[in-house]
Every structure is written in structure tokens, then in C-alpha cells.
C-alpha positions in Angstrom: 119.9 -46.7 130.4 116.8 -46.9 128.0 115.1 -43.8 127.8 111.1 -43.6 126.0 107.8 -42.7 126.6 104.3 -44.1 126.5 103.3 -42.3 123.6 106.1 -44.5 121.3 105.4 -47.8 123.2 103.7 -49.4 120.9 106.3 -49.3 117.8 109.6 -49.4 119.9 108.3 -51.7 122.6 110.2 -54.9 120.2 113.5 -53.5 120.7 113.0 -54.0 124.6 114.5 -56.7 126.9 111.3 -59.1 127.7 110.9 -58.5 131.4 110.8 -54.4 130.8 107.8 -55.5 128.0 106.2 -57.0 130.2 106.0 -54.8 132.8 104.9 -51.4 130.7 101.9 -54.2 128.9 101.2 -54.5 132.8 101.6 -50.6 133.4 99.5 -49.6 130.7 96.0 -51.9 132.2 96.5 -50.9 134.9 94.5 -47.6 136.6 97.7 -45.9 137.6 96.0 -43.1 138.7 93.3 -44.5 141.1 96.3 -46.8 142.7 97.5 -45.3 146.2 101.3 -44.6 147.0 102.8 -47.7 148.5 104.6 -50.7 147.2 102.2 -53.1 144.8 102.4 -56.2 143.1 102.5 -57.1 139.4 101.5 -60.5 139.5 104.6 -61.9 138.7 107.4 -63.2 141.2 110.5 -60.8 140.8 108.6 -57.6 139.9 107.2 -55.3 142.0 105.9 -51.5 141.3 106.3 -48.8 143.8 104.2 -45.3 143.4 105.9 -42.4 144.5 104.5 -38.9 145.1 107.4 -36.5 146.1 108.3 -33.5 145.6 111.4 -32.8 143.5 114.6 -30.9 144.9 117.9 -29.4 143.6 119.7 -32.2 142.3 123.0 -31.0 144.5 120.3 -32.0 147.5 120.1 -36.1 146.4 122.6 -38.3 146.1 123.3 -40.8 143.3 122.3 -44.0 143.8 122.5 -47.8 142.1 121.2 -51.4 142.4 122.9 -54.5 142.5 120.0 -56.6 142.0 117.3 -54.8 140.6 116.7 -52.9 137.0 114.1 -49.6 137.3 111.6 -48.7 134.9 111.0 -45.0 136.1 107.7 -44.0 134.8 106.8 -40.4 135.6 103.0 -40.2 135.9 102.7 -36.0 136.6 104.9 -33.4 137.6 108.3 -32.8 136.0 111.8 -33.9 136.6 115.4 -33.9 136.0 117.1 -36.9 136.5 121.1 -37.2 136.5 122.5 -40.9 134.8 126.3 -41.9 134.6 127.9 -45.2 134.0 129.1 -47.1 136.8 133.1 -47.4 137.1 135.6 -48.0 139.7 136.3 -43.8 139.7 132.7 -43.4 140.7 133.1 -43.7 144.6 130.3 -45.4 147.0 130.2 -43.2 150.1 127.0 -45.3 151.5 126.7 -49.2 150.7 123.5 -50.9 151.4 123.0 -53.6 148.7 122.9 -56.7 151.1 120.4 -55.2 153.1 118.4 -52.7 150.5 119.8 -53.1 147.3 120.8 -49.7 147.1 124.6 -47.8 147.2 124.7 -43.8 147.1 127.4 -41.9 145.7 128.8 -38.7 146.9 129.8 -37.3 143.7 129.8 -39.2 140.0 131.9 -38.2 137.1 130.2 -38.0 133.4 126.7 -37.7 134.9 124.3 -36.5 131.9 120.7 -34.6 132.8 117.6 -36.0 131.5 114.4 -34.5 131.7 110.9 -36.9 131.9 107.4 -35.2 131.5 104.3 -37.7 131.9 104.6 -40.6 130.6 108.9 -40.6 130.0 109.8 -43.4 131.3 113.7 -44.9 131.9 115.4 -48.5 132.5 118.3 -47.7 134.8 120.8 -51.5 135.0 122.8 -51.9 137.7 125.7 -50.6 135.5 123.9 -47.1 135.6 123.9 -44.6 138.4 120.6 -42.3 139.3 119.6 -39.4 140.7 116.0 -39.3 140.5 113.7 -36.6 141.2 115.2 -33.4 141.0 114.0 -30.2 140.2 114.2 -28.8 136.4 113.5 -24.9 137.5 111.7 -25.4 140.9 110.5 -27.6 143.2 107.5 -29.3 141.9 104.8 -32.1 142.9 105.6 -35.7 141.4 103.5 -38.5 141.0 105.5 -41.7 139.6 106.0 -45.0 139.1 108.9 -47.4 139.5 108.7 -51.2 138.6 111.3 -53.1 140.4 112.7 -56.3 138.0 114.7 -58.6 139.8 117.6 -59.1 137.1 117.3 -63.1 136.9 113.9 -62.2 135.0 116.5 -61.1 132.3 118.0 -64.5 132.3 114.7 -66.4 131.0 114.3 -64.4 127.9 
């Protein structure tokens, strides 16, 4: 997991695997707030954004989830949110298995999970080594608005 936000892009952004460059460059011309919910394209073939607007929950209400074949950059746009990250490992237990179909496994419980909090513009890469539980509530239930690029992981093979 990478965490950042937008207001540091510009003088950490080197340090950054290409593909995830690439995608905030495309993030930041982009009119993120007159875009409606739904899944869009970036204009490149194995990268895709989805905007979310949820509502966050207690985190012991989602389940952890991971990808096989596809690394999130987690942008949060407005709202606030907790999110819970742990390593993947053959301890951590996938009660629900979906990555032919969906690319997605959820866990029922992870050990060594660690809390971090986004505000707009935080941002996260989350690999296939790391488990998520996105969109929880910090104090209460509140109104997200949020971004998440989908990068197939071959992109990380051309850098």
C-alpha cells in the first residue's frame, strides 16, 4: 500500500510506479466533480476509473476484500473515511472467492489490519498483496464521493 494526497503530488509523484503516474496526471484533468457515478474510461486499455458515492458504515459492517488482477488507486473526492489495510498471507482466510469471475475475494476476519484515515484528496494504491476495507465510518456515518482507478497489473510490466 502507497498512501498520499493530491496536495504532495507533484514532488512525490517520481517515486511512483508508472501506471499509478499516469493515472493521478489523468485524475487531476479531469472534471472529477462534474463526472456522474458509474464506471468511465481513461483512455488507456487496462485502466478504468469507477466514481462512487456511498455512504460509509462501521467497519465491523464490510468485509475485507482483495484483487488478483487489479491494483486500486482510492482517491477520496468528499466525505471522510476510515479504511482498514493488512498484508495478505496464508493466515488471512478467504471466506468468499470471486477472482475468476469479479476479481474480488472477501475476508471474514484479517489479522494485523492497520486504520487509515483519507480526507479529500488522500489517495491509496492497494496491490494484490494488500487487503481493504474501504469506506468505513471514522465517528459516524457520513456521505462519500470517491474515486477508484482500476490498473490491470500487466500495465506494471511495461515500465
Amino acid at each position: 500500500m502507497i498512501y498520499s494526497d493530491l496536495a504532495n503530488w507533484e514532488t512525490e509523484k517520481h517515486t511512483f510506479p508508472a501506471p499509478v503516474r499516469r493515472a493521478v496526471d489523468r485524475l487531476q484533468q479531469m472534471d472529477l466533480a462534474a463526472l456522474p457515478p458509474g464506471k468511465h474510461e481513461l483512455g488507456e486499455t487496462g485502466m478504468f476509473l469507477l466514481l462512487n458515492e456511498l455512504t460509509t458504515r462501521e467497519k465491523k459492517a464490510i468485509k475485507p476484500e482483495s484483487h488478483r488482477e487489479h491494483i486500486d488507486v482510492q482517491l477520496l473526492l468528499s466525505g471522510r473515511e476510515c479504511m482498514g489495510v493488512a498484508k495478505a498471507s496464508p493466515e488471512q482466510i478467504i471466506m468468499d472467492e470471486r477472482y475468476d469471475k469479479e476479481d474480488i475475494a472477501f475476508y471474514d476476519e484479517v489479522q494485523g489490519e492497520i486504520d487509515v484515515h483519507l480526507a479529500p484528496g488522500g489517495f491509496v494504491v492497494l496491490f494484490p498483496s494488500d487487503i481493504h476495507r474501504p469506506n468505513c465510518s471514522i465517528a459516524e456515518d457520513v456521505p462519500l464521493r470517491k474515486v477508484v482507478v482500476k490498473i490491470h497489473r500487466d500495465l506494471f510490466d511495461e515500465q
